[in-house]
N, CA, C and O atoms as CSV, one atom per row, in Angstrom:
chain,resi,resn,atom,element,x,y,z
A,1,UNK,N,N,-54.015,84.787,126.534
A,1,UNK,CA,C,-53.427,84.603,127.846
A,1,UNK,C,C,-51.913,84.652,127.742
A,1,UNK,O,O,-51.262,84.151,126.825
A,2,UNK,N,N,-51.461,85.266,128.708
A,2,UNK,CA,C,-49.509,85.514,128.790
A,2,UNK,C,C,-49.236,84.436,129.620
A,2,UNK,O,O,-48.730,84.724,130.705
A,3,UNK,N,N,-49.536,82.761,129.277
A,3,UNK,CA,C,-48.525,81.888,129.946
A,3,UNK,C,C,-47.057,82.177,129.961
A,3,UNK,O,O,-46.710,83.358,129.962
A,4,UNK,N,N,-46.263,81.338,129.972
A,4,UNK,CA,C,-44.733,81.520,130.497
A,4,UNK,C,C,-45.080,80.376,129.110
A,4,UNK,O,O,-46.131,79.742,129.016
A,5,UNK,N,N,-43.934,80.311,128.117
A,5,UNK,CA,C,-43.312,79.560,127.088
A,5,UNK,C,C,-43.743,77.689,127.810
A,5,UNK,O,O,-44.557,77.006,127.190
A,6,UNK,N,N,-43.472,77.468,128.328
A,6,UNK,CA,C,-43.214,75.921,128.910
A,6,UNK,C,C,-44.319,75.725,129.063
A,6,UNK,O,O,-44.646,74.585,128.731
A,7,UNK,N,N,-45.563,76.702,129.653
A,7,UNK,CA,C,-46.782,76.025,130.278
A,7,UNK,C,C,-47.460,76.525,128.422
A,7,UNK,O,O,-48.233,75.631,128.078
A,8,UNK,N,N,-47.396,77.135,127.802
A,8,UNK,CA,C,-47.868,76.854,126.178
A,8,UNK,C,C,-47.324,75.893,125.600
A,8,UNK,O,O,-47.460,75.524,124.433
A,9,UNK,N,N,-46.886,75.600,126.173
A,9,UNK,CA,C,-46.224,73.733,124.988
A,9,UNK,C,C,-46.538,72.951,125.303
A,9,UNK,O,O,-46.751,72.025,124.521
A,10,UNK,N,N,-46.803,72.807,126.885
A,10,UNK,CA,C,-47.919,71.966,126.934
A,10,UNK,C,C,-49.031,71.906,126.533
A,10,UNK,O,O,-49.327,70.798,126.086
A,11,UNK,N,N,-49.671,72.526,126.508
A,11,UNK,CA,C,-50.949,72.932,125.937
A,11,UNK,C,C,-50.805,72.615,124.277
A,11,UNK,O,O,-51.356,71.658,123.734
A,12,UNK,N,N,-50.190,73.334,123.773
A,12,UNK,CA,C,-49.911,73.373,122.490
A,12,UNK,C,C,-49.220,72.245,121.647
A,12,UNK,O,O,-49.184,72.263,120.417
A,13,UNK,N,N,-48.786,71.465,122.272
A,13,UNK,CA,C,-48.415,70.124,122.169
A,13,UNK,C,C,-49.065,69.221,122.087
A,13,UNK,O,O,-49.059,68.507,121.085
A,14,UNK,N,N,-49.943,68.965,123.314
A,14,UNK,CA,C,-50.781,68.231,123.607
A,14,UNK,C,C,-52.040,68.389,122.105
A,14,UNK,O,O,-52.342,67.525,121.282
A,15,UNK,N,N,-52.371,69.364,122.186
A,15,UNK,CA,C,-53.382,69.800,120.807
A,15,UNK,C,C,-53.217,69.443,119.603
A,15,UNK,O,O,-54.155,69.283,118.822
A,16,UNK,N,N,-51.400,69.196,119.171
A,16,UNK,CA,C,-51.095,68.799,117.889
A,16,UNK,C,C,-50.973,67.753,117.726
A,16,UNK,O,O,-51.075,67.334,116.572
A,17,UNK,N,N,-50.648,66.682,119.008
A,17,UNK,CA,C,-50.126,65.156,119.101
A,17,UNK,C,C,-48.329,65.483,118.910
A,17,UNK,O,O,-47.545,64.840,118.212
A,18,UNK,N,N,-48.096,66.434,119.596
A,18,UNK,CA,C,-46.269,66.764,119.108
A,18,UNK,C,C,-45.724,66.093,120.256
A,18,UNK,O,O,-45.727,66.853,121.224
A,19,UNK,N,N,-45.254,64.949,120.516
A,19,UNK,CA,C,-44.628,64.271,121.679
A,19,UNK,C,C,-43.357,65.061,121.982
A,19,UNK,O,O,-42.957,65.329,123.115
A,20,UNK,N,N,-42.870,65.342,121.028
A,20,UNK,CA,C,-41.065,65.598,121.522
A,20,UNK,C,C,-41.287,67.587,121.898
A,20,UNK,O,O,-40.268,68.134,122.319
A,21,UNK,N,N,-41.972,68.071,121.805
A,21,UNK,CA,C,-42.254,69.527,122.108
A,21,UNK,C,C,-43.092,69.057,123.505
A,21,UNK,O,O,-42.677,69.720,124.456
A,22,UNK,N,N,-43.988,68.250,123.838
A,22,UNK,CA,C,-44.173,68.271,124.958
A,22,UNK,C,C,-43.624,67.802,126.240
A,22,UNK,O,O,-43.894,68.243,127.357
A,23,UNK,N,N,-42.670,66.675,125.875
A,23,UNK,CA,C,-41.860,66.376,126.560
A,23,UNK,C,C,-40.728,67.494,126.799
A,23,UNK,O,O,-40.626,67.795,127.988
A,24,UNK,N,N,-39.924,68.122,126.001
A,24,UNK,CA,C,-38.981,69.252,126.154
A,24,UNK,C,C,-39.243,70.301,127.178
A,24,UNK,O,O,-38.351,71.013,127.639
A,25,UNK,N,N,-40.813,70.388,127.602
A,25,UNK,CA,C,-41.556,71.634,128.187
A,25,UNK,C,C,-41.352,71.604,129.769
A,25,UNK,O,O,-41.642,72.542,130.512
A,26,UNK,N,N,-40.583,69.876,130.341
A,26,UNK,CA,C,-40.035,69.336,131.416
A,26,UNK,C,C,-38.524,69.770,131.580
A,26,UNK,O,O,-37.773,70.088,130.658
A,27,UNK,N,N,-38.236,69.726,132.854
A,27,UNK,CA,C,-36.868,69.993,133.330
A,27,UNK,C,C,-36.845,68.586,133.321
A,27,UNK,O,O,-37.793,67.815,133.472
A,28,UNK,N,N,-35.291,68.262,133.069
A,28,UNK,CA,C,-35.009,66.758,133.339
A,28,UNK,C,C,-35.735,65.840,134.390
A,28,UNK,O,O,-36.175,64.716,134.147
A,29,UNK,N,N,-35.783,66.418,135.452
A,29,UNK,CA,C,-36.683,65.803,136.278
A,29,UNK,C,C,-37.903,66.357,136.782
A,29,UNK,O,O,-38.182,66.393,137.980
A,30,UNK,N,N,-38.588,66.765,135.907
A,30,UNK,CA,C,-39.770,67.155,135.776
A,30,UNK,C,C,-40.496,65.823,136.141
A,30,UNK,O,O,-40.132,64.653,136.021
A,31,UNK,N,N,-42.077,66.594,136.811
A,31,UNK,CA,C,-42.943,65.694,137.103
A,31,UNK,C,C,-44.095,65.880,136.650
A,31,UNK,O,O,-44.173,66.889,135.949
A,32,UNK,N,N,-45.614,64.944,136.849
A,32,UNK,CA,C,-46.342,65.333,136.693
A,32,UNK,C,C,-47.227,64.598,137.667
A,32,UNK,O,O,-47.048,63.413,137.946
A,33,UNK,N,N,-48.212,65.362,138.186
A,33,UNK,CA,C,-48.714,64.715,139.483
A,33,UNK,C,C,-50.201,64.545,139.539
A,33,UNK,O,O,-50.798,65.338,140.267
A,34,UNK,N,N,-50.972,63.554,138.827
A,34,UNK,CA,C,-51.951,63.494,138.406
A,34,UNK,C,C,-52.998,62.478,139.507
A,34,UNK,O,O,-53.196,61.266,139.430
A,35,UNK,N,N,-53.584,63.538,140.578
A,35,UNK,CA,C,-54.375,62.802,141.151
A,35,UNK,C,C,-53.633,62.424,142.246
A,35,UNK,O,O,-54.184,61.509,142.859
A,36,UNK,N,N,-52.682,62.753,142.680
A,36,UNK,CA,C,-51.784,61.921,143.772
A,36,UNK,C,C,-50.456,60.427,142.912
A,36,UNK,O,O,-49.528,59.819,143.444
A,37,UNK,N,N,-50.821,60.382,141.967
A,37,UNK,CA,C,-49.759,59.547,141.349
A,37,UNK,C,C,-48.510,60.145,140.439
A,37,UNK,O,O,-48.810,60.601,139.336
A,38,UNK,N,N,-47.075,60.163,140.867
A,38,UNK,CA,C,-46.535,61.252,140.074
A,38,UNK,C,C,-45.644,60.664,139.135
A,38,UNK,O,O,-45.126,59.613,139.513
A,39,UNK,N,N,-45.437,60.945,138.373
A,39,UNK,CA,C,-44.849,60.633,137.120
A,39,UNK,C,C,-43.555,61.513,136.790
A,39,UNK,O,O,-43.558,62.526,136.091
A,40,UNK,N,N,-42.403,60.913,137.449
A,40,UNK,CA,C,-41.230,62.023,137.138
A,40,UNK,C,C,-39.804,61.479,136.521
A,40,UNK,O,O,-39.106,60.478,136.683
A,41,UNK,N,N,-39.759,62.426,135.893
A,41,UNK,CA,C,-38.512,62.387,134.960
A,41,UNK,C,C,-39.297,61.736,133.146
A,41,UNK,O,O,-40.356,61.126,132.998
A,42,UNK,N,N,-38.326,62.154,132.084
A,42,UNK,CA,C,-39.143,61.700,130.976
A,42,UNK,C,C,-39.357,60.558,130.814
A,42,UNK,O,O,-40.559,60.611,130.551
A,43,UNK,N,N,-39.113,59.604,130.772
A,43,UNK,CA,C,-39.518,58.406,130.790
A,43,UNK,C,C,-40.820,58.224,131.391
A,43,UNK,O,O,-41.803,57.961,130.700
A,44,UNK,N,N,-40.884,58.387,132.972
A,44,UNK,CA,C,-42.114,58.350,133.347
A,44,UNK,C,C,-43.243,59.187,132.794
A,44,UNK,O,O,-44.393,58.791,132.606
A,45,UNK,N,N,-42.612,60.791,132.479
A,45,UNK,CA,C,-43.795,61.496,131.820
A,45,UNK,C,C,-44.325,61.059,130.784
A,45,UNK,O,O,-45.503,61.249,130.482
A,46,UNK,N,N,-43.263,60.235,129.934
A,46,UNK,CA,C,-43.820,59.756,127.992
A,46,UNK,C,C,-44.656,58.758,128.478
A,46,UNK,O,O,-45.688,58.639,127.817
A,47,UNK,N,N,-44.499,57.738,129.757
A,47,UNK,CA,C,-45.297,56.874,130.226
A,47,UNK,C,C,-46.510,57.353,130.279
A,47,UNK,O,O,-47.275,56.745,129.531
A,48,UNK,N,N,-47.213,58.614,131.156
A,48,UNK,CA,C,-48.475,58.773,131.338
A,48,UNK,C,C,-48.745,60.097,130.078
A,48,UNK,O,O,-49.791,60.745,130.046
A,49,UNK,N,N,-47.968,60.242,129.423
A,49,UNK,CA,C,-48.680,60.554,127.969
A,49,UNK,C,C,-49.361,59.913,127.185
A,49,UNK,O,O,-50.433,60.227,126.668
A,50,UNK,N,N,-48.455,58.535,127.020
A,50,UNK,CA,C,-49.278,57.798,126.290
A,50,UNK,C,C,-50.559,57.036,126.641
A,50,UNK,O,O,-51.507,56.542,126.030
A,51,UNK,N,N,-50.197,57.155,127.760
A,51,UNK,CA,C,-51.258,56.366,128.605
A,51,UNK,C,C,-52.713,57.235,129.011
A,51,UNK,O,O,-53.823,56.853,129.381
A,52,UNK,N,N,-52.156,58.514,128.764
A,52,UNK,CA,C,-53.317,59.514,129.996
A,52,UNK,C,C,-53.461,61.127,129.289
A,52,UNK,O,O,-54.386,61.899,129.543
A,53,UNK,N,N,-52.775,61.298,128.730
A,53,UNK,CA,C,-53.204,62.299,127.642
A,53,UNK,C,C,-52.891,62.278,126.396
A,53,UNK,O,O,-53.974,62.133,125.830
A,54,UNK,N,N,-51.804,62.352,125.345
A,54,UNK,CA,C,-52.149,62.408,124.138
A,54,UNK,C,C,-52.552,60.675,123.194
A,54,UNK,O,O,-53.183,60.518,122.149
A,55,UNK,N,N,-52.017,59.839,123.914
A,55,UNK,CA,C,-52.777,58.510,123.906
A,55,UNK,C,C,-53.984,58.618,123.897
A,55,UNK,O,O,-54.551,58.164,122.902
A,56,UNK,N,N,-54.803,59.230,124.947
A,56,UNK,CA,C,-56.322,59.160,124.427
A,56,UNK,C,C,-57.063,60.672,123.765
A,56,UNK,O,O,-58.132,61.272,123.887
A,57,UNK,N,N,-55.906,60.819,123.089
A,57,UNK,CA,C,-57.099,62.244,122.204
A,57,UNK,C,C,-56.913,63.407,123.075
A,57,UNK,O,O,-57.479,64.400,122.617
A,58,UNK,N,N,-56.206,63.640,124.356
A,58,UNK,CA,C,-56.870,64.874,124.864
A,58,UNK,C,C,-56.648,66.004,124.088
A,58,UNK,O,O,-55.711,66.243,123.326
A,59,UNK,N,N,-58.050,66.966,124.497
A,59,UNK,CA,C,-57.551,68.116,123.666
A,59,UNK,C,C,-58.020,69.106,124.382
A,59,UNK,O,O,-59.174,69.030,124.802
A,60,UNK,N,N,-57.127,70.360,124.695
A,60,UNK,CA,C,-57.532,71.527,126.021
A,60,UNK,C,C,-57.946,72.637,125.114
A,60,UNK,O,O,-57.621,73.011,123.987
A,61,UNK,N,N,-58.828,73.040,126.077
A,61,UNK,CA,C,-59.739,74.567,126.247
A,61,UNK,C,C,-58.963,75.036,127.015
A,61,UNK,O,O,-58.658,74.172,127.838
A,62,UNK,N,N,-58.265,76.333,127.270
A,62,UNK,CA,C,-57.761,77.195,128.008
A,62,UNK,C,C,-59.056,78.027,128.674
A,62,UNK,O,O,-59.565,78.738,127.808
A,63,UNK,N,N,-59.483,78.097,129.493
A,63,UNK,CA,C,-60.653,78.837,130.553
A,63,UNK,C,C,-59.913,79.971,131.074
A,63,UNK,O,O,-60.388,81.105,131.019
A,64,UNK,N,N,-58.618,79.692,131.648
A,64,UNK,CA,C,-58.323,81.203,132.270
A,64,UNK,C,C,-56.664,80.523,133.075
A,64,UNK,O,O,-55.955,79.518,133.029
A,65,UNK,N,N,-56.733,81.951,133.808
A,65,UNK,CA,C,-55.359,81.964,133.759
A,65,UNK,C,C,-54.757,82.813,135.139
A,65,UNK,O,O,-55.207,83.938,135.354
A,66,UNK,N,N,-53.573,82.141,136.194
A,66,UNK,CA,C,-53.812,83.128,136.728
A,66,UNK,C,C,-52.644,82.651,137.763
A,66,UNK,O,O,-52.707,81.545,138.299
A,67,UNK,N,N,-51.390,83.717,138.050
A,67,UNK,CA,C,-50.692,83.610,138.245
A,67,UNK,C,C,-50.153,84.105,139.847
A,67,UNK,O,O,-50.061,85.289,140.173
A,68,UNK,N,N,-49.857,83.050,140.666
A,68,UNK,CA,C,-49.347,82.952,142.292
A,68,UNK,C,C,-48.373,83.011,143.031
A,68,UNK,O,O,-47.952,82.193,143.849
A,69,UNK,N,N,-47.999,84.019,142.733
A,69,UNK,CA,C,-46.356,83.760,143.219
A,69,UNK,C,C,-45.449,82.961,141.816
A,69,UNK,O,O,-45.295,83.262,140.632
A,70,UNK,N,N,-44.978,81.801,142.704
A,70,UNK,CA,C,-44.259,81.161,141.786
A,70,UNK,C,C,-45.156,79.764,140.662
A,70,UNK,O,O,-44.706,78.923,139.883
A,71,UNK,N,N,-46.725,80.160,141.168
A,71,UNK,CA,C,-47.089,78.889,140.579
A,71,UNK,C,C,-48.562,79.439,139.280
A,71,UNK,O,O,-49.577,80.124,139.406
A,72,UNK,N,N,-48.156,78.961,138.545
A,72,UNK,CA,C,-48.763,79.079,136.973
A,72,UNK,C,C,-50.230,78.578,137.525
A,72,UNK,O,O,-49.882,77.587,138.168
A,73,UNK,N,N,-51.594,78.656,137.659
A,73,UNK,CA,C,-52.890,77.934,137.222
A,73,UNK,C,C,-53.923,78.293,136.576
A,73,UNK,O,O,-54.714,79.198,136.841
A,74,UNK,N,N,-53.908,77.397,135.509
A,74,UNK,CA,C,-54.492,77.407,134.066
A,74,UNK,C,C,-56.023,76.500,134.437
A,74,UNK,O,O,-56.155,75.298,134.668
A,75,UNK,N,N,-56.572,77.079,134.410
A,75,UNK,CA,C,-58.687,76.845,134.355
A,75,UNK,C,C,-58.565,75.885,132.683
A,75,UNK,O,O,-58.154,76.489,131.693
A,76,UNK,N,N,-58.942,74.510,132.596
A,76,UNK,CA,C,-59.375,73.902,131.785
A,76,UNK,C,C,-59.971,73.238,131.429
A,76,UNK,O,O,-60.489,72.546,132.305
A,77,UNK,N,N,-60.325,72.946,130.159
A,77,UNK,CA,C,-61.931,72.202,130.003
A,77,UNK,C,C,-61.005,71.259,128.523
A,77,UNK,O,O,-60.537,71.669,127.461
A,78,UNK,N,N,-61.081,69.927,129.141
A,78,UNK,CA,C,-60.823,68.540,128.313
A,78,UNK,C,C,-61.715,67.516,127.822
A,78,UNK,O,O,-62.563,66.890,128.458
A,79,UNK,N,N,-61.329,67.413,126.307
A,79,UNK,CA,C,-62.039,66.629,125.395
A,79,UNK,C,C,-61.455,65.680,125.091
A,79,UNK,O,O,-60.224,65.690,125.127
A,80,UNK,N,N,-62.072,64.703,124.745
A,80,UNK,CA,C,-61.282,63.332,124.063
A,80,UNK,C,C,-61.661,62.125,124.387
A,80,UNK,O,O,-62.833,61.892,124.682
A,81,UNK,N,N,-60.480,60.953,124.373
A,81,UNK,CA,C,-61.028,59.589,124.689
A,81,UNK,C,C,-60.847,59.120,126.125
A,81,UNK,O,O,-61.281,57.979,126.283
A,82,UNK,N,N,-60.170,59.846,127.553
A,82,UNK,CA,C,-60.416,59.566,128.304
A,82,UNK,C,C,-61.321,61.197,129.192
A,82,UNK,O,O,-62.404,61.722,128.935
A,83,UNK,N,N,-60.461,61.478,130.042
A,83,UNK,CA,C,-61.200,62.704,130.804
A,83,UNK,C,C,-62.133,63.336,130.240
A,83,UNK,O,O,-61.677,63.399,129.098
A,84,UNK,N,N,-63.172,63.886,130.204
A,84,UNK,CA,C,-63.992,65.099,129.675
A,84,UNK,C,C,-64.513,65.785,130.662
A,84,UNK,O,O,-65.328,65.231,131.400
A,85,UNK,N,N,-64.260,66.696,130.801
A,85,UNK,CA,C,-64.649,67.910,131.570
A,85,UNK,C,C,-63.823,69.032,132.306
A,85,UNK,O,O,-62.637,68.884,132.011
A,86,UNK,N,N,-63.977,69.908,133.003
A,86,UNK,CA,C,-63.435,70.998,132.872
A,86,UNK,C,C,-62.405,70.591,135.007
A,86,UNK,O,O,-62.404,69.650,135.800
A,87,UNK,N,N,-61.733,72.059,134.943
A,87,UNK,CA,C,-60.860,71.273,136.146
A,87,UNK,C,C,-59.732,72.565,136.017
A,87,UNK,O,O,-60.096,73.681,135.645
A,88,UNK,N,N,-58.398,72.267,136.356
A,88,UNK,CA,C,-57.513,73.226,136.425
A,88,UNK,C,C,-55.809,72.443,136.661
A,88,UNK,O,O,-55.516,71.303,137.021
A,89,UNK,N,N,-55.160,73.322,136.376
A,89,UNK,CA,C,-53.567,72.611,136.231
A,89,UNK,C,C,-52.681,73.576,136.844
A,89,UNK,O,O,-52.400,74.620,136.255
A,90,UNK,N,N,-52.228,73.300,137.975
A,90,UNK,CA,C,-50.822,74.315,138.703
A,90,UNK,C,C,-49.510,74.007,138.137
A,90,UNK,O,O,-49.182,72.838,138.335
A,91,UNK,N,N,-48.811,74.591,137.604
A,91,UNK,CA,C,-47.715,74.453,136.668
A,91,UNK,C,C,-46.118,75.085,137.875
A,91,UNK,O,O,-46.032,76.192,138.407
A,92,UNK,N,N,-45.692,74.604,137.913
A,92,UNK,CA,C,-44.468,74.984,138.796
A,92,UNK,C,C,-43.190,74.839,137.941
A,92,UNK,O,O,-42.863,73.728,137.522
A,93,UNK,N,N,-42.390,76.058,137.650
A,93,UNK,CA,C,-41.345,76.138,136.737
A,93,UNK,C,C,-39.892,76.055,137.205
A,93,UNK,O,O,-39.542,76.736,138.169
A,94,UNK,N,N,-39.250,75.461,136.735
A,94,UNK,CA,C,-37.376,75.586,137.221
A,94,UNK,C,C,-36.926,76.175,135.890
A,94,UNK,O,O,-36.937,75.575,134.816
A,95,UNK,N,N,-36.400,77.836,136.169
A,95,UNK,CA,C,-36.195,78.217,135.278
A,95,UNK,C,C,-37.504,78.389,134.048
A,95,UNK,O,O,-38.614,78.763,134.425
A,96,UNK,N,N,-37.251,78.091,132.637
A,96,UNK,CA,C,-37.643,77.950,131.270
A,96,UNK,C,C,-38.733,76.866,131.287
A,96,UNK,O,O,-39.860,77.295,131.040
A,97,UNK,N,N,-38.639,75.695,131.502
A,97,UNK,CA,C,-39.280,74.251,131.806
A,97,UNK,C,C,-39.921,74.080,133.048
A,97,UNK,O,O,-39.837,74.746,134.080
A,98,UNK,N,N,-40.522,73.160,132.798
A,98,UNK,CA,C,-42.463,72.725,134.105
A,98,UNK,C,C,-41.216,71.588,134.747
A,98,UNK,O,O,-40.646,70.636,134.215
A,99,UNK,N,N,-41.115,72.213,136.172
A,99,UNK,CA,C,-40.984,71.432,137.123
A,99,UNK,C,C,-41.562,70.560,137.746
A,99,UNK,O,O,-40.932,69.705,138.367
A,100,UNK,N,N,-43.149,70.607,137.697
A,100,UNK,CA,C,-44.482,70.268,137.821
A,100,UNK,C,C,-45.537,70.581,137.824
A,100,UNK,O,O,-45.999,71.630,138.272
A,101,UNK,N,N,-46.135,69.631,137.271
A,101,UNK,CA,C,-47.681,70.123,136.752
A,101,UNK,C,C,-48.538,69.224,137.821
A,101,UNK,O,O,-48.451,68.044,138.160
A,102,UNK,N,N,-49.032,69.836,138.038
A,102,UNK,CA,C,-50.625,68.994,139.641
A,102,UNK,C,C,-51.944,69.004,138.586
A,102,UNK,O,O,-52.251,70.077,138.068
A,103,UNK,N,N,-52.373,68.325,138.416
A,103,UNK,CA,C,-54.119,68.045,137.806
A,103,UNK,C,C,-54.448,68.184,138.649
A,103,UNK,O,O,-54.053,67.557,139.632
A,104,UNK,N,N,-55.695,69.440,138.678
A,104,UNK,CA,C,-56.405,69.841,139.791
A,104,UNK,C,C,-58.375,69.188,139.314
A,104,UNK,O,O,-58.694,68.698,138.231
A,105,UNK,N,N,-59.255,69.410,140.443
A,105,UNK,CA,C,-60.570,69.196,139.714
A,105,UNK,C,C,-61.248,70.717,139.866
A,105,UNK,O,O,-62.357,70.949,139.385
């Protein structure tokens, strides 16, 4: 799949347990909007990392891929110690870096 650099580091981050590559993959005030609760700027994002993905093991399947205009959505299927099961992620970029990421089901 031809993601954009930022939306593979997430991914690819998340997979290794690399905190400081996944955090970088944010614009300073990057968000992340999980479910209606958003998590912005790094601080808040390292907050629901630890708390909500690489804290509990997640680990992504890339399903597919597919690009909207200005918005990235990645088809995925999650393993680990909290979520399991499959769903999708809209990635919104400023520039180089994820402006925001939406957890979709």
């Amino acid at each position: 799949m031809n993601l954009p650099d930022a939306v593979r580091d997430f991914f690819d981050a998340t997979n290794a347990s690399d905190t400081d590559r996944f955090l970088d993959a944010f614009s300073p005030d990057g968000a992340v909007d999980d479910w209606g609760r958003v998590f912005r700027g790094r601080d808040d994002i390292a907050r629901w990392n630890d708390n909500e993905n690489m804290g509990v093991d997640s680990h992504f399947e890339l399903t597919g891929y597919e690009q909207r205009g200005e918005l990235h959505i990645v088809g995925i299927q999650v393993t680990g110690k909290g979520y399991n099961g499959g769903g999708s992620m809209e990635f919104t970029l400023d520039g180089d870096r994820i402006s925001l990421v939406t957890i979709k089901g």
